[in-house]
C-alpha positions in Angstrom: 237.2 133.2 91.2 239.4 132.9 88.4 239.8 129.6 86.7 243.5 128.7 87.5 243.2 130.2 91.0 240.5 127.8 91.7 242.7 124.6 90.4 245.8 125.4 91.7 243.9 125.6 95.0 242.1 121.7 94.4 245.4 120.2 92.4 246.7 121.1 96.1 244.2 119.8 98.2 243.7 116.4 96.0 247.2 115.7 96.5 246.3 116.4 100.5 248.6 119.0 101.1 248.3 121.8 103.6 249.4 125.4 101.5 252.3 125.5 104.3 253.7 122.2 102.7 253.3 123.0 99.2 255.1 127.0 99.9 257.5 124.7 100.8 258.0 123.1 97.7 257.8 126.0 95.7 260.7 127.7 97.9 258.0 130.6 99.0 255.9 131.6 102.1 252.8 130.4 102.7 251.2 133.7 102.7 252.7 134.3 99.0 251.3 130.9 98.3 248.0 131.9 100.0 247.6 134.9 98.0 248.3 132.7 94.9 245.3 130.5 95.6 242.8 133.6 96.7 243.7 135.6 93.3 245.4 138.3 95.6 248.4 137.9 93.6 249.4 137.3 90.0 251.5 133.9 89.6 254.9 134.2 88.2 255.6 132.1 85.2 258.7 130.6 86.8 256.0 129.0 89.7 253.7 128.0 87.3 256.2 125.9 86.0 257.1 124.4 89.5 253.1 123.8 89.8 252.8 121.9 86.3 255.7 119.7 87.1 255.0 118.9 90.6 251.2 118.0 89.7 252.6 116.7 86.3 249.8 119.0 84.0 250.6 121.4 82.2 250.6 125.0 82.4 248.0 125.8 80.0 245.4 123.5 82.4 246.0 125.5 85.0 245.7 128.8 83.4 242.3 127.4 82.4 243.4 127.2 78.2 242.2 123.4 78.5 240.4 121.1 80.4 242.8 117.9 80.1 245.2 117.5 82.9 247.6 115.5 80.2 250.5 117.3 79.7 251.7 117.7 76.5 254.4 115.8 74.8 258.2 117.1 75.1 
């Protein structure tokens, strides 16, 4: 499994949210949002973004390009 399917999928579960909910939040299905998390389907930029914010992280952490979960400075 690929690195940033794997933590979009645990970023998810630590906050205890079912994929329904967080489809929700990102304003898609939760069978998108499934196929997100198994690696069935490349994330667009536009909901990485949505991920990074909502779990305040960056990008880049869940790509897999760094370990921290800090995002970085504005």
């Amino acid at each position: 499994m690929t690195t940033h399917y794997k933590r979009i999928r645990d970023l998810r579960e630590d906050s205890d949210l079912k994929q329904r909910e967080l489809a929700e939040i990102l304003g898609c299905s939760q069978r998108v949002y499934s196929n997100y998390e198994r690696g069935d389907l490349d994330i667009p930029t536009e909901v990485l973004i949505k991920l990074a914010r909502h779990y305040g992280t960056s990008v880049d952490y869940i790509l897999g390009l760094t370990d921290s979960k800090i995002p970085y400075k504005k």
